[in-house]
Rosetta silent file (secondary structure, phi, psi, omega in degrees, C-alpha in Angstrom):
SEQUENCE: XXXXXXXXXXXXXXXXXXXXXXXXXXXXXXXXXXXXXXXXXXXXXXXXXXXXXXXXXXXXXXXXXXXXXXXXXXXXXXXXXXXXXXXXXXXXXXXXXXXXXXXXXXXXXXXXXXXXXXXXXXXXXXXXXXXXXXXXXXXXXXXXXXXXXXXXXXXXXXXXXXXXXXXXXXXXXXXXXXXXXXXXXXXXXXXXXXXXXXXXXXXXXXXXXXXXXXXXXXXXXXXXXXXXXXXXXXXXXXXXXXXXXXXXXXXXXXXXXXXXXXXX
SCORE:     score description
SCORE:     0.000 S_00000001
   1 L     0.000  135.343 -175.320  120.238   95.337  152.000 S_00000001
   2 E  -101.157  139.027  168.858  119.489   93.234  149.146 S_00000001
   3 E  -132.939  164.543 -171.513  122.436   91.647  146.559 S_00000001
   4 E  -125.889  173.114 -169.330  121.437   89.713  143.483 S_00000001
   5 E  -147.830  130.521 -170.254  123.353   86.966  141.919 S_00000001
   6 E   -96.773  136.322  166.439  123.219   86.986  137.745 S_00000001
   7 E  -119.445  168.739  152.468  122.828   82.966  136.450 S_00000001
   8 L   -92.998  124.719  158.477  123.335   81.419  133.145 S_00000001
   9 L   -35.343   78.047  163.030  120.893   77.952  132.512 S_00000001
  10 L  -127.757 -159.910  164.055  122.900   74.787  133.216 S_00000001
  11 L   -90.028  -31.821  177.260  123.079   71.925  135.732 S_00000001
  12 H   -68.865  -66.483 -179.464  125.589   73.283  138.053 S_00000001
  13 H   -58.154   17.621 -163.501  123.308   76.622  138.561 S_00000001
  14 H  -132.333  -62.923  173.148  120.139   74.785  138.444 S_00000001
  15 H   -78.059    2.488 -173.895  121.107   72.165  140.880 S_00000001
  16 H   -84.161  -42.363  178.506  123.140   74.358  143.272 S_00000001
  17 H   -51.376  -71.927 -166.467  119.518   76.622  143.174 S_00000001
  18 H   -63.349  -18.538 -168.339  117.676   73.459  144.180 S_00000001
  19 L  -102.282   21.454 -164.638  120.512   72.146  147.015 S_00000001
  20 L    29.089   81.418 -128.189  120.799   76.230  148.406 S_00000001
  21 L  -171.208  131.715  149.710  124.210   76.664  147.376 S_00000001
  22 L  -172.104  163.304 -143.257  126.654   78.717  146.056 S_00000001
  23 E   -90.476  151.497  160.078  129.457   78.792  144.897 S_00000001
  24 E  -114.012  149.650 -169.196  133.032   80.864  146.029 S_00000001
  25 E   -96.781  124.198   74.469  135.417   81.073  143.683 S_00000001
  26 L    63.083  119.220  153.476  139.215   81.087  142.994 S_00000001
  27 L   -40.416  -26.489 -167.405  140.321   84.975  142.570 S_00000001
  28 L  -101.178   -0.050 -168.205  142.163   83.540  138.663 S_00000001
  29 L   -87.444  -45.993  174.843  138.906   82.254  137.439 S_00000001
  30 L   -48.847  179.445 -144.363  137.502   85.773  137.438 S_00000001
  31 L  -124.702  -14.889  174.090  137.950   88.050  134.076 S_00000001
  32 L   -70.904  125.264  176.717  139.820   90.739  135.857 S_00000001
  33 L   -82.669  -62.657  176.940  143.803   89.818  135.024 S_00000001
  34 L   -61.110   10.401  156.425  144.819   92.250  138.041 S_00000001
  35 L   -47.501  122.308 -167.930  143.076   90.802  140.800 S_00000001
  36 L    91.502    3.344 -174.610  144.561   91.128  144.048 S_00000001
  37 L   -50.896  121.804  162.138  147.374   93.738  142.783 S_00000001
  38 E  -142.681 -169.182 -172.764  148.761   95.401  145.400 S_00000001
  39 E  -145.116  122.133 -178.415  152.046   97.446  145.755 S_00000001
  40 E   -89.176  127.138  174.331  154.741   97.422  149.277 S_00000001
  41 L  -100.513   48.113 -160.536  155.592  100.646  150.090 S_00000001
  42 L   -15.655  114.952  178.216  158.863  101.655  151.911 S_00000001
  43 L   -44.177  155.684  159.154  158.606  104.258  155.050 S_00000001
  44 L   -68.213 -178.264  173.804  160.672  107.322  155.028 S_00000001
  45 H   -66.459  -32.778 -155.211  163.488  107.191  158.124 S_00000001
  46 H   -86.722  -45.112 -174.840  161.477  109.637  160.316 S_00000001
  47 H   -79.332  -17.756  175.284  158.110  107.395  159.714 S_00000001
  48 H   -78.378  -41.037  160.665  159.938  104.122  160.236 S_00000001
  49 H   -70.771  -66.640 -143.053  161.394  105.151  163.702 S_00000001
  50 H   -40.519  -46.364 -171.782  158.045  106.756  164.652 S_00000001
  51 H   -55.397  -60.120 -178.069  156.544  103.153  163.888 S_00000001
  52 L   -61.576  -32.050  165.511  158.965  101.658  165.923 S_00000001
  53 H   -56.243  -59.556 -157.020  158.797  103.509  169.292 S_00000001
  54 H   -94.205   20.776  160.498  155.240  102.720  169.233 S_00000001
  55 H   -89.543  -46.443  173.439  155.654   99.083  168.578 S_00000001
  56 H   -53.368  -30.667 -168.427  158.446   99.699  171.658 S_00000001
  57 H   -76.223  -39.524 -155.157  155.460  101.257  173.790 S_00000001
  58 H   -57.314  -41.678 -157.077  153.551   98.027  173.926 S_00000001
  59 H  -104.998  -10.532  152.845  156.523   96.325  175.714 S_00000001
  60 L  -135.792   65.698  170.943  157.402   99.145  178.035 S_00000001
  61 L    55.490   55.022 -177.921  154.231   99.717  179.482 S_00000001
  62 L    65.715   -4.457 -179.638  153.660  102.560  177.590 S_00000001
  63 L   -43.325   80.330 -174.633  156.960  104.497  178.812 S_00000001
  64 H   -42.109  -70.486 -177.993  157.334  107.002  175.664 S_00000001
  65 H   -23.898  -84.870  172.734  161.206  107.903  177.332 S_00000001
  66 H   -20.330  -69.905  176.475  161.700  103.865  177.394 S_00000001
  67 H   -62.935  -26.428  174.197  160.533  102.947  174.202 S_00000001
  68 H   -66.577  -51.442 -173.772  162.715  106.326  172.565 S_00000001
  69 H   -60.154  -59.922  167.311  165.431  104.894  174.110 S_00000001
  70 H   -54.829  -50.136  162.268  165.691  101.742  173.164 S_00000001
  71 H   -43.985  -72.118 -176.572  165.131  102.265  169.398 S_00000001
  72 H   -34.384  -53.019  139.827  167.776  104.675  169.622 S_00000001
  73 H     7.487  -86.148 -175.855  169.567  101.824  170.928 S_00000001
  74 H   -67.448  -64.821 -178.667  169.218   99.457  168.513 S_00000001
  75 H   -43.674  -22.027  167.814  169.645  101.893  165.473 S_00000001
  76 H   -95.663  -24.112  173.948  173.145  102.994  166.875 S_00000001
  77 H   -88.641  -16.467 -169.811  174.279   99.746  167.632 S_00000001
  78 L  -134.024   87.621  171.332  173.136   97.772  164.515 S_00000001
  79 L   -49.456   91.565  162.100  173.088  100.454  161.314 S_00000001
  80 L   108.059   39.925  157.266  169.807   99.830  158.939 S_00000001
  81 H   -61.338  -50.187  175.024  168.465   97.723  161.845 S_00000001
  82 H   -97.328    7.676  144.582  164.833   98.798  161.150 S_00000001
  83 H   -78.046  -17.468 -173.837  165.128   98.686  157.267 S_00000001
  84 H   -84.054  -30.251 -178.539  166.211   94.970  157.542 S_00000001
  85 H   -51.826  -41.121 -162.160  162.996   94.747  160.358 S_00000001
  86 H   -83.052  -24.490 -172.618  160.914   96.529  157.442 S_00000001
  87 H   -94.140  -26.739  162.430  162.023   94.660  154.714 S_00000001
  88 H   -50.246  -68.421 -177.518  161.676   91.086  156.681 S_00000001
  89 H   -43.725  -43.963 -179.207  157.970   92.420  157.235 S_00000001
  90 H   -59.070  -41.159 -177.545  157.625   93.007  153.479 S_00000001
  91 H   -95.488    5.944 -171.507  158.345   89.428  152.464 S_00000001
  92 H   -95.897  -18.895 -179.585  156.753   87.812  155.382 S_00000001
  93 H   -74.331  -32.353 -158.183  153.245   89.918  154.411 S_00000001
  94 H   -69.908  -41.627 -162.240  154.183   88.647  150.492 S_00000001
  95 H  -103.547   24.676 -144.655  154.562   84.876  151.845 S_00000001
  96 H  -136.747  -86.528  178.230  151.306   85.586  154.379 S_00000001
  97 H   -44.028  -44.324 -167.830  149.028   86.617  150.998 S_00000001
  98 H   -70.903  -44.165  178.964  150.364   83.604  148.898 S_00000001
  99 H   -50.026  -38.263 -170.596  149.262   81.030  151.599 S_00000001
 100 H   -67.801  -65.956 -148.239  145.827   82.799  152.069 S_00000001
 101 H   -33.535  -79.311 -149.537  145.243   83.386  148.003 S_00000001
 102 L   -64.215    3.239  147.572  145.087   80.054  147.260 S_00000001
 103 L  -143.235   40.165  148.900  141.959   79.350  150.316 S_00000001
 104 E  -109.961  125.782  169.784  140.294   81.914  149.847 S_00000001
 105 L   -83.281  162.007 -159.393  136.894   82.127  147.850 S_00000001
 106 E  -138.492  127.987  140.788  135.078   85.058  146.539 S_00000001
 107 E  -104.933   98.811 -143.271  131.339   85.251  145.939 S_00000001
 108 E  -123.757  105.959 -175.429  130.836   88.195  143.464 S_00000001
 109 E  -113.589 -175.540  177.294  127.280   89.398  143.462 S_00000001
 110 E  -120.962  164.400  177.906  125.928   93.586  142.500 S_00000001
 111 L  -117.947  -20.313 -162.029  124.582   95.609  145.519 S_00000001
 112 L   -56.713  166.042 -168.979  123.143   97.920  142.601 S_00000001
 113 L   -98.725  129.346  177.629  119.189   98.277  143.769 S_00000001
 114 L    59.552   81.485  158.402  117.104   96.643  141.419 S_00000001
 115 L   -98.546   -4.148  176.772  119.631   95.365  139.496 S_00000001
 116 L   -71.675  -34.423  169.417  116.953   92.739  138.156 S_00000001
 117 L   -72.294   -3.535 -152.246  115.841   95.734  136.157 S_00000001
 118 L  -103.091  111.441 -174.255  119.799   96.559  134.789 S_00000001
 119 H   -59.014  -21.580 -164.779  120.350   95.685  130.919 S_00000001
 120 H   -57.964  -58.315 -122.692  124.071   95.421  131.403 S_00000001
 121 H   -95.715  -68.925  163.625  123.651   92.755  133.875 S_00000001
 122 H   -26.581  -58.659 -175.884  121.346   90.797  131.803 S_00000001
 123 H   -65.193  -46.056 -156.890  123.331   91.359  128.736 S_00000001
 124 H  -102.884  -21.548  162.264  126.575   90.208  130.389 S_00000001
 125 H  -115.753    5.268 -176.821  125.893   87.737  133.183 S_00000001
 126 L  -109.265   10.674 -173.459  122.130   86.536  132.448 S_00000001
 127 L    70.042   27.176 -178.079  122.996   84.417  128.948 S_00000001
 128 L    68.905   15.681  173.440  121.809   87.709  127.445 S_00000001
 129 L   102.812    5.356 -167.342  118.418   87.365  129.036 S_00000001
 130 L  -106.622   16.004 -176.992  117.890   83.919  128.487 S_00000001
 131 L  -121.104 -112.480 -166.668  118.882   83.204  132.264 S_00000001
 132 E  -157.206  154.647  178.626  117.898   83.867  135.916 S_00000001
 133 E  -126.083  102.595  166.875  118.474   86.518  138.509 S_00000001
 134 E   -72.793  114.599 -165.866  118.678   85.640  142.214 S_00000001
 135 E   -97.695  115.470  166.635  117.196   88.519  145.053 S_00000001
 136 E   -95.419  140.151  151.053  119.156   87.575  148.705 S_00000001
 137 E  -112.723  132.402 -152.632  118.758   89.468  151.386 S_00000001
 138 H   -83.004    0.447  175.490  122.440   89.653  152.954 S_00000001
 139 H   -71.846  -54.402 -162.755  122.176   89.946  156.412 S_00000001
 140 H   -62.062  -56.454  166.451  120.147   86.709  156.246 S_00000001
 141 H   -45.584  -40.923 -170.612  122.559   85.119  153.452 S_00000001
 142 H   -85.845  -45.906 -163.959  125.964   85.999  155.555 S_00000001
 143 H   -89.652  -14.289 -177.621  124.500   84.704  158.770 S_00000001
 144 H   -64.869  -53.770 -134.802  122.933   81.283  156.945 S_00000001
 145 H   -92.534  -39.632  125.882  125.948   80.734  155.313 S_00000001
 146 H    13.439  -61.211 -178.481  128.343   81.295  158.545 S_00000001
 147 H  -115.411    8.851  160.451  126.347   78.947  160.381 S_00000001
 148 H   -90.820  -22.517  178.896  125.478   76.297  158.112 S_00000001
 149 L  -130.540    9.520  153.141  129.014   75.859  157.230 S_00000001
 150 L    78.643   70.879 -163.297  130.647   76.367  160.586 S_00000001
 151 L  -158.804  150.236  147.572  132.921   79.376  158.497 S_00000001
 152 L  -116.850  131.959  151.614  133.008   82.681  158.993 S_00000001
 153 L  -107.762  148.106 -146.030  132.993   85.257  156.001 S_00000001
 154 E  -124.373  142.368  168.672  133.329   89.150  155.564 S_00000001
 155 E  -111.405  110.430  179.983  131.436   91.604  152.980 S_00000001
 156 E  -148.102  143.173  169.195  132.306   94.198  151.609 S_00000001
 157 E   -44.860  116.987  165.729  131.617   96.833  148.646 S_00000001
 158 L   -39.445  111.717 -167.270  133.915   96.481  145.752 S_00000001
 159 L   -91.223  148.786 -174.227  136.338   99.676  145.986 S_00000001
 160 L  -132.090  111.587 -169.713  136.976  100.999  142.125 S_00000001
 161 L  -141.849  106.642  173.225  140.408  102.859  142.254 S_00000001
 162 L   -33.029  -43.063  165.643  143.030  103.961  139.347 S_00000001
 163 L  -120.012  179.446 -174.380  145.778  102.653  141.336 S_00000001
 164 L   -88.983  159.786 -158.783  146.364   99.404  143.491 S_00000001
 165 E   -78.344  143.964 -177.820  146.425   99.416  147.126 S_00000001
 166 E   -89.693  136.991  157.756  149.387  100.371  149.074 S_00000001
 167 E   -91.502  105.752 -165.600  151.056   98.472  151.749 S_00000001
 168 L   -83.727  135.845  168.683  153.058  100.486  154.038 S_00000001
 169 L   -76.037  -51.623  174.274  155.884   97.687  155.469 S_00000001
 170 L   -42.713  -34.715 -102.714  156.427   99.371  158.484 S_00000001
 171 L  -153.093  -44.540 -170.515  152.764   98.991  159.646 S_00000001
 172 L   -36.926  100.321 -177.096  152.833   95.685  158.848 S_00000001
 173 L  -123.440  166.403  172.333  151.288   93.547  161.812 S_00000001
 174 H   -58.713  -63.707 -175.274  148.734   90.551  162.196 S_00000001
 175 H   -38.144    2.056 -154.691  146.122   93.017  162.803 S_00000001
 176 H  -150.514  -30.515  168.788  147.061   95.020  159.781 S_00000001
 177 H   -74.148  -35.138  177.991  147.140   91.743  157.178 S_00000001
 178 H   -57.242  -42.386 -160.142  143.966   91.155  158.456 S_00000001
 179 H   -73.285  -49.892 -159.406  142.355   94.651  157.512 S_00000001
 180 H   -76.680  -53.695 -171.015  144.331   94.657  154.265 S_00000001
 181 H   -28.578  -51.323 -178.219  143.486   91.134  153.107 S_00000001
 182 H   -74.105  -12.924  159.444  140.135   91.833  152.721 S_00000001
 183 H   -99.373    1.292 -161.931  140.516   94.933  150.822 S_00000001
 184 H  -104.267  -35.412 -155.946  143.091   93.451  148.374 S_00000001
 185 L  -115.854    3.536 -149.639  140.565   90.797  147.251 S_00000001
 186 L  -132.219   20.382 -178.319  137.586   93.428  147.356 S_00000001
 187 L  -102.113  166.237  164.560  139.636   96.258  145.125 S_00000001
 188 L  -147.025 -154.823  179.072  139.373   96.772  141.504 S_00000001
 189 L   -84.293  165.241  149.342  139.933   98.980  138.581 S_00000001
 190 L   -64.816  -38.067 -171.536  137.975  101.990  137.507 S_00000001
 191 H   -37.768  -75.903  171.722  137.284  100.348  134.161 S_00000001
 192 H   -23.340  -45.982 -178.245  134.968   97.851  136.252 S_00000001
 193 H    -5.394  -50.885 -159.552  132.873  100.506  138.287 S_00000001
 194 H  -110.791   46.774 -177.807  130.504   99.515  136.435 S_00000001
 195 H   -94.005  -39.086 -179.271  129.760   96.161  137.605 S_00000001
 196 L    82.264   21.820 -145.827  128.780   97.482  141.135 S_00000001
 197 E   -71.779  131.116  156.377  130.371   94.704  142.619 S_00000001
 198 E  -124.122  145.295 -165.908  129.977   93.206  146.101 S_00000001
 199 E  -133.658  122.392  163.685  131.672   90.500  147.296 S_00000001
 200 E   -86.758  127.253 -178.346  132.012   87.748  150.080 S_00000001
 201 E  -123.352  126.712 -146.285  134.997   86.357  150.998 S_00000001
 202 L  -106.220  169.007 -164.642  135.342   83.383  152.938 S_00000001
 203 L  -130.203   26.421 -163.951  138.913   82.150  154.287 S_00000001
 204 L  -134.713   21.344  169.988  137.729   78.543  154.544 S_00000001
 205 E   104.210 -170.786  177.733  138.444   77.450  150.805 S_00000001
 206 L  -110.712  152.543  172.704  136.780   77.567  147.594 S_00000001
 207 E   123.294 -176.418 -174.426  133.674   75.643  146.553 S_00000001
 208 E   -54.521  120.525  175.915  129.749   75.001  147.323 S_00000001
 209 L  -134.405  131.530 -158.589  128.615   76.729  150.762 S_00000001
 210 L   -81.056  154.893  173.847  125.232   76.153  151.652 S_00000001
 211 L  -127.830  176.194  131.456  122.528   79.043  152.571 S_00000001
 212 L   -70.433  122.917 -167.685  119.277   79.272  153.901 S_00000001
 213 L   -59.944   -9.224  177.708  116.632   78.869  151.522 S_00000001
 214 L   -80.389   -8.057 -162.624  114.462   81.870  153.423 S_00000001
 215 L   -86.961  -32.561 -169.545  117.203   84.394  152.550 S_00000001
 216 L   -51.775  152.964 -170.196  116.547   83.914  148.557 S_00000001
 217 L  -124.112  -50.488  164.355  113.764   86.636  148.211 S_00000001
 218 E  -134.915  158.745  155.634  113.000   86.779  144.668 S_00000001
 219 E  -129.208  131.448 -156.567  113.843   84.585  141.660 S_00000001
 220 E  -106.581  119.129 -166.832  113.367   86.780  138.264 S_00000001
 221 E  -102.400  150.962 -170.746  113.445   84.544  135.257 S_00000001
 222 E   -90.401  161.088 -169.158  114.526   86.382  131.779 S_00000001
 223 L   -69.134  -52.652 -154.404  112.011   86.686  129.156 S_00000001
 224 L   -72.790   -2.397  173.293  114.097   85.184  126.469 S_00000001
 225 L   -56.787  129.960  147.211  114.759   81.857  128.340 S_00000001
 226 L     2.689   98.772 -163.222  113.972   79.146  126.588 S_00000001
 227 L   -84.239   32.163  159.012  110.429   77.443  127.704 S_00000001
 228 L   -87.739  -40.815  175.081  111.483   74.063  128.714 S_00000001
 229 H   -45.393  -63.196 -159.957  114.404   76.129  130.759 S_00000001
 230 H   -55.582  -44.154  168.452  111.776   78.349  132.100 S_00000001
 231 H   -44.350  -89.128  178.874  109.361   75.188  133.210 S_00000001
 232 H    -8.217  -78.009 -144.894  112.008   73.538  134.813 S_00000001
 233 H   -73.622  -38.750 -176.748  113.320   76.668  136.978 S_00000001
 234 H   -76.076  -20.830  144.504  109.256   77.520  137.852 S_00000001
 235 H   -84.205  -21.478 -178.780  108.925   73.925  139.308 S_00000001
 236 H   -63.995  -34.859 -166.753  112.218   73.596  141.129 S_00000001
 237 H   -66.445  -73.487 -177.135  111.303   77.167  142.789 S_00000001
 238 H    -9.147  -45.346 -140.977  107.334   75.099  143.475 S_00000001
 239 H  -108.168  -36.649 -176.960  109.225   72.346  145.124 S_00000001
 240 H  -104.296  -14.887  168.038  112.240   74.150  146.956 S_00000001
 241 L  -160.005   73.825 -173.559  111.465   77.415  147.643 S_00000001
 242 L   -44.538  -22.239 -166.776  107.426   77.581  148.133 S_00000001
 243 L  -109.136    2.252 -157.750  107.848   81.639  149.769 S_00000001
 244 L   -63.276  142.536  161.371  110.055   82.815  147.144 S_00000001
 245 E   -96.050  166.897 -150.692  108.095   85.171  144.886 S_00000001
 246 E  -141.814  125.948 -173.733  109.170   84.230  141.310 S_00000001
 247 E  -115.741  166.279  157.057  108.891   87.380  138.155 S_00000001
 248 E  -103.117  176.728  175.260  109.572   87.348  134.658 S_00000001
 249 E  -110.183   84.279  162.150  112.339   90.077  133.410 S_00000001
 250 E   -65.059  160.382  168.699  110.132   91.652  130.360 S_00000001
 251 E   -90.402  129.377  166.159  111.972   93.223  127.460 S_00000001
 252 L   -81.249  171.003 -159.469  110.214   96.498  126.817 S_00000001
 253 L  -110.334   24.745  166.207  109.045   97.060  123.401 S_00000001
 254 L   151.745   70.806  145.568  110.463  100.503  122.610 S_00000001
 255 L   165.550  120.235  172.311  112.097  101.276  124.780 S_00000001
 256 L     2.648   27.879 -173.938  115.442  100.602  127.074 S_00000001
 257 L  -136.860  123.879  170.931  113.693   98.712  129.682 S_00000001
 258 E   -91.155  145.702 -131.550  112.924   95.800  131.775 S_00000001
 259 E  -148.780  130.796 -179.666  109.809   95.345  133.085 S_00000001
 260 L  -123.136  115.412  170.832  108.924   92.971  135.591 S_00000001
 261 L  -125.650  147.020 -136.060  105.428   90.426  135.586 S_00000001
 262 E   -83.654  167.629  177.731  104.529   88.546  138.288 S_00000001
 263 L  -127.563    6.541  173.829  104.408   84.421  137.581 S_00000001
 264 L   -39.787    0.000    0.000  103.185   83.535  140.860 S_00000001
């Protein structure tokens, strides 16, 4: 599977390109205002015991009878004993997520396929064409960057949903913050869809994480860059990434299309 990374011309993308780098990001820096929205969801009574017996199975060896009992137990002796359990859970997942947000980093690349060809992309994350398009492939990228920076990070497809992800409180467990964390930072709007977004998210801070320079695949320079820009970015690829193959992004000339020639 291939993901691309859209650049703008400067020195931080230019030299991050030449050190194999890149960057994850802070969740508020992105243009989405609702990132990370989610919503806690209170059990009915009947799904809130049910939860609880089978939290109860774990510690008596699986006993259904055992575990019935005991809830039953507790719920006659202490009245709204497992809404105060559920609502504990609710602020401990709330105070769980604030500690994370603030180390976690996001890399936000498209999965679309030949997205080097996509005007949107161009238009809205390429300087309007006058910038650069990176081809990774992401098996290679995820395992580089993993073991180059002693880190491990998870991938996943950008979900596009009208409303924001549910938390059930009852359910709440480690095991169950984990699975949701990562969809929480990897949900969006519908509006977006059509970014195509995929994203890595590492749990080991924000900032510069180094890759291997074999996973970059192609780098597709836009027609409209500047040719001093364009020099530049065609020797740093000469001197740093010798296997890369390196295109231009033509504008077609009547008609709604980029075109790609080679500059090898």
């Amino acid at each position: 599977m291939y993901v691309y990374k859209f650049r703008q011309v400067n020195d931080f993308s230019l030299n991050n390109l030449a050190d194999g780098q890149l960057y994850f990001a802070h969740y508020e820096s992105f243009n989405d205002p609702f990132e990370c929205k989610y919503k806690l969801i209170r059990s009915t009574d009947e799904e809130l015991k049910s939860y609880a017996i089978n939290v109860a199975l774990k510690n008596n060896d699986n006993d259904i009878d055992r575990a019935t009992t005991q809830v039953n137990i507790i719920t006659e002796k202490f009245d709204g004993a497992l809404r105060y359990i559920e609502d504990h859970a609710g602020k401990a997942f709330n105070n769980s997520l604030d500690n994370h947000k603030n180390n976690i980093g996001i890399l936000s690349l498209t999965h679309e396929q030949d997205a080097f060809k996509g005007l949107f992309f161009w238009s809205m994350y390429a300087d309007g064409g006058r910038g650069f398009c990176l081809e990774f492939d992401y098996f290679e990228l995820k395992d580089s960057i993993n073991n180059l920076n002693n880190t491990k990070t998870a991938g996943d497809f950008v979900r596009y949903k009208e409303n924001v992800i549910d938390i059930q409180m009852a359910k709440i467990s480690h095991e169950y913050v984990n699975a949701k964390l990562v969809e929480i930072f990897t949900t969006k709007h519908t509006t977006f869809s059509h970014e195509k977004e995929f994203r890595m998210v590492s749990i080991n801070g924000i900032g510069n994480f180094r890759y291997s320079k074999k996973a970059l695949k192609k780098i597709i320079i836009g027609e409209r860059m500047p040719k001093d820009e364009r020099v530049k970015l065609i020797k740093l690829r000469d001197e740093h990434y010798p296997d890369t193959e390196i295109l231009l992004a033509k504008i077609h000339t009547s008609d709604y299309k980029i075109e790609l020639a080679n500059l090898n």
